[in-house]
C-alpha positions as CSV (number, residue, x, y, z in Angstrom):
1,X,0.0,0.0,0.0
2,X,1.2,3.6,-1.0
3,X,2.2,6.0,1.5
4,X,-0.7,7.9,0.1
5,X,-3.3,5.2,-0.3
6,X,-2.0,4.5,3.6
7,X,-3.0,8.7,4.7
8,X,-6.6,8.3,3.1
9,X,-7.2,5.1,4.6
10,X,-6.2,6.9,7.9
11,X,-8.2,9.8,7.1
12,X,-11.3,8.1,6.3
13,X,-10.7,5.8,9.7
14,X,-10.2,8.8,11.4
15,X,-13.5,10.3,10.5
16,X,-15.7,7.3,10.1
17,X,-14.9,7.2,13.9
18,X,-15.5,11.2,14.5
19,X,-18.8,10.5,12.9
20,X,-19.5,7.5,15.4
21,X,-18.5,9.6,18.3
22,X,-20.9,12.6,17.6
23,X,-23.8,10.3,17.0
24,X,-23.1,8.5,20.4
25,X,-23.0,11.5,22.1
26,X,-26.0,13.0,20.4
27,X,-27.6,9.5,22.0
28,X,-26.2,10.1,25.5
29,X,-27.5,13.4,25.5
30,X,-31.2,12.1,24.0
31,X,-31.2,9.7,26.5
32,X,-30.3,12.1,29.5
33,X,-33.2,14.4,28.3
34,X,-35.6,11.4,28.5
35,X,-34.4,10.6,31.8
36,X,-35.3,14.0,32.9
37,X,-38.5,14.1,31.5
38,X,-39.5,10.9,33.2
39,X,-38.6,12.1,36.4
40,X,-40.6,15.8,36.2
41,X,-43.6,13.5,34.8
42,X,-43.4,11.1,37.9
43,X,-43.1,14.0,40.4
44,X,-46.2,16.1,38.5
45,X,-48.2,12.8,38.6
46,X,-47.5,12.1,42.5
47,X,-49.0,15.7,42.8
48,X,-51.6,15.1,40.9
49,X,-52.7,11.9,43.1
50,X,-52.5,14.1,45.8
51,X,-55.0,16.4,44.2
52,X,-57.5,13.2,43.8
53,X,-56.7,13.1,47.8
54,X,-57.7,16.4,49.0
55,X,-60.7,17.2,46.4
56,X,-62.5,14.2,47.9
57,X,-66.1,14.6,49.0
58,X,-64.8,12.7,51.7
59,X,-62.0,10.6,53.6
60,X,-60.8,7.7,51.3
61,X,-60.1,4.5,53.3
62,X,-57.3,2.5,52.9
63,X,-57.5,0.1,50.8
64,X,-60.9,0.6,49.2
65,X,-60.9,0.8,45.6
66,X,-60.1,4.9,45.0
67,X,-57.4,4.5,47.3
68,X,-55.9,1.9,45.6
69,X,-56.1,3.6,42.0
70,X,-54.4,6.8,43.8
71,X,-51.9,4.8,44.6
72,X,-51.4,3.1,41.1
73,X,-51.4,6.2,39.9
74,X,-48.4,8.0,42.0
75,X,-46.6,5.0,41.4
76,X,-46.5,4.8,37.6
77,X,-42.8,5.0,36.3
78,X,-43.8,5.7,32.4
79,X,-40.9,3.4,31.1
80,X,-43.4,1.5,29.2
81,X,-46.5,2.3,27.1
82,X,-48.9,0.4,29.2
83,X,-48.0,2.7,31.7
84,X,-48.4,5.6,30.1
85,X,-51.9,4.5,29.1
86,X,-52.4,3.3,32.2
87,X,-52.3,6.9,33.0
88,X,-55.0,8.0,31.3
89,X,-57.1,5.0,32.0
90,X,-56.7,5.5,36.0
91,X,-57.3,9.3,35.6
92,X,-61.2,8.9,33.9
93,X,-61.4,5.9,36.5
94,X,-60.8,8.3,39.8
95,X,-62.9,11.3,38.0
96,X,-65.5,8.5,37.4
97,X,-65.5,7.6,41.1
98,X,-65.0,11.0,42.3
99,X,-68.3,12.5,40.9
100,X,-70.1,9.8,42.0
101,X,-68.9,10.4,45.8
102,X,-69.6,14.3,44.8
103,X,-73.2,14.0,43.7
104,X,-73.9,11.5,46.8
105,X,-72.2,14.4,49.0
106,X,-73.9,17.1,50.9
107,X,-71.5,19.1,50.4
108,X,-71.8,18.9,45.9
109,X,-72.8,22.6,46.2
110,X,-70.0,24.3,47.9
111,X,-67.4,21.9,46.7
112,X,-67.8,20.8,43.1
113,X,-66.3,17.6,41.3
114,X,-62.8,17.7,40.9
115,X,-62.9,17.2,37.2
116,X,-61.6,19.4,34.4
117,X,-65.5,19.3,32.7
118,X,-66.7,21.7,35.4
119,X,-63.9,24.6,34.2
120,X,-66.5,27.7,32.9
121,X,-66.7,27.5,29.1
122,X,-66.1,24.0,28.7
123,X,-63.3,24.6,27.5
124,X,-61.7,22.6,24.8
125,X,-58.5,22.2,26.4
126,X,-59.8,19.8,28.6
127,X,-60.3,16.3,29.1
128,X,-62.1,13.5,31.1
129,X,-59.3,12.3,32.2
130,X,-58.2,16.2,33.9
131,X,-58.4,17.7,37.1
132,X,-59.0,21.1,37.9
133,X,-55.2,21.9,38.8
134,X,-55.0,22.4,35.0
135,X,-51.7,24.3,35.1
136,X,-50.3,20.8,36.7
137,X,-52.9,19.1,33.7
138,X,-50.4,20.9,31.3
139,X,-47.4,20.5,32.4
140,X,-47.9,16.8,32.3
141,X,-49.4,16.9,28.6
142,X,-46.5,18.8,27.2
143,X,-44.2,16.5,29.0
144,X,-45.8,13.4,27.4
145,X,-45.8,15.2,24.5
146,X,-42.3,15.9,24.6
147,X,-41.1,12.4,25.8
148,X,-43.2,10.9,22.5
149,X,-41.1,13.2,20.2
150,X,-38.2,12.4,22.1
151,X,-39.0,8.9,21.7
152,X,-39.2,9.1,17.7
153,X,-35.7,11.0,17.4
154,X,-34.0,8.3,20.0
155,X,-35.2,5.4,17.8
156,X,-33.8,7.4,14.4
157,X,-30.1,8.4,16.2
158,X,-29.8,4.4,17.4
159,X,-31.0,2.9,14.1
160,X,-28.6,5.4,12.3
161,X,-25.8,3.9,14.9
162,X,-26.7,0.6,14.3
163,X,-26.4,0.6,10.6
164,X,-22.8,1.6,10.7
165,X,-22.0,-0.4,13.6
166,X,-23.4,-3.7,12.5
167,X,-20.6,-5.4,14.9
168,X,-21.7,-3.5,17.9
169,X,-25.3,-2.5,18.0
170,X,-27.1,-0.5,20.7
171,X,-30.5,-1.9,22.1
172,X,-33.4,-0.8,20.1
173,X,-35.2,2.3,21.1
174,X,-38.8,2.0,21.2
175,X,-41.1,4.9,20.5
176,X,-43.7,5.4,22.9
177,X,-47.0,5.2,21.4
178,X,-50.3,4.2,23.1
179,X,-53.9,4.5,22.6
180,X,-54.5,7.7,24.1
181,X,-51.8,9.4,22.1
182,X,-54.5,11.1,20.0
183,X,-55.9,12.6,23.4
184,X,-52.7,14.0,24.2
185,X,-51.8,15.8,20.6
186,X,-55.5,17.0,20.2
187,X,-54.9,19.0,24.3
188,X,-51.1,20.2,23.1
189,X,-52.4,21.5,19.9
190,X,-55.5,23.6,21.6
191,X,-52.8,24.3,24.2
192,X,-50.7,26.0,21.7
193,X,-53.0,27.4,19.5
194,X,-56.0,29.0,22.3
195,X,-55.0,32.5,24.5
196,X,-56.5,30.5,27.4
197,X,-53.3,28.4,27.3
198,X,-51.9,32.2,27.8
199,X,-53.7,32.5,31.2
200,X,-52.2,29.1,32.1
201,X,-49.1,29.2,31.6
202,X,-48.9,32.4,33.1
């Protein structure tokens, strides 16, 4: 081999592996963001629990069946999509119960459900599966929102890794993607798009 056939071989090794080393650390830093996210989701969703707690026509028992959802609830880690649906499906559940203990309350009058429906306007940012702490409603639907877009970019860096690293692959990234999904763009995209989203954020 040449001297110069030897310099471009070098060359090319040199930045075949530049190349590797900028997508890897575009990946660390993907997957640091997601880790992030999934920790200020967590922590907005134990609040949010603690909302179903205190809005409560009454004292919830231990061990009954809201109690146990509340608990589900604060609990969920979002590293799966189940869980993320699970989410949403827990939320309706505990609005679900929580009207019915409202309406069968004495105190319905003064102290209305603790559902999002009940907001003046009826306003299309909301949702059935809401509260009324709808600045905390937000925050979690933009992080979702987030962590799903995240999701799509992780899965494109990695493939692109794994294509050009055939003899080393790293673990394929799954994009998060559940049923409710529609729920959540059709909330961020009136969230964006309506000055009441203004007031909120606020």
């Amino acid at each position: 081999m040449s001297i110069g056939c030897t310099i471009i071989y070098y060359i090319l090794n040199f930045l075949k592996q530049k190349r590797k080393d900028l997508i890897s650390f575009e990946i660390k830093n993907l997957e640091a963001r997601m880790a992030s996210l999934r920790m200020i989701l967590k922590a907005k969703v134990k609040k949010k629990s603690q909302h179903f707690r205190t809005t409560a026509a009454g004292t919830i028992k231990q061990g009954d069946t809201v109690d146990l959802a509340i608990v589900e609830l604060a609990e969920l880690q979002f590293e799966t999509n189940e869980q993320f649906e699970k989410y949403f499906s827990i939320s309706k559940q505990l609005n679900t119960y929580l009207k019915i203990d409202h309406s069968k309350s004495a105190n319905t009058v003064s102290e209305p459900p603790p559902i999002a429906e009940t907001l003046p306007g009826n306003s299309p940012l909301t949702s059935d599966f809401m509260t009324t702490d709808v600045k905390n409603e937000f925050i979690i639907i933009k992080t979702i929102h987030e962590m799903i877009n995240l999701s799509l970019s992780l899965k494109a860096k990695i493939d692109h890794f794994n294509l050009t690293n055939l003899t080393q692959p790293l673990p394929e990234a799954k994009i998060i993607q559940f049923p409710s999904v529609m729920d959540v763009q059709k909330i961020f995209s009136s969230q964006e798009t309506s000055p009441e989203s203004e007031k909120i954020a606020a």
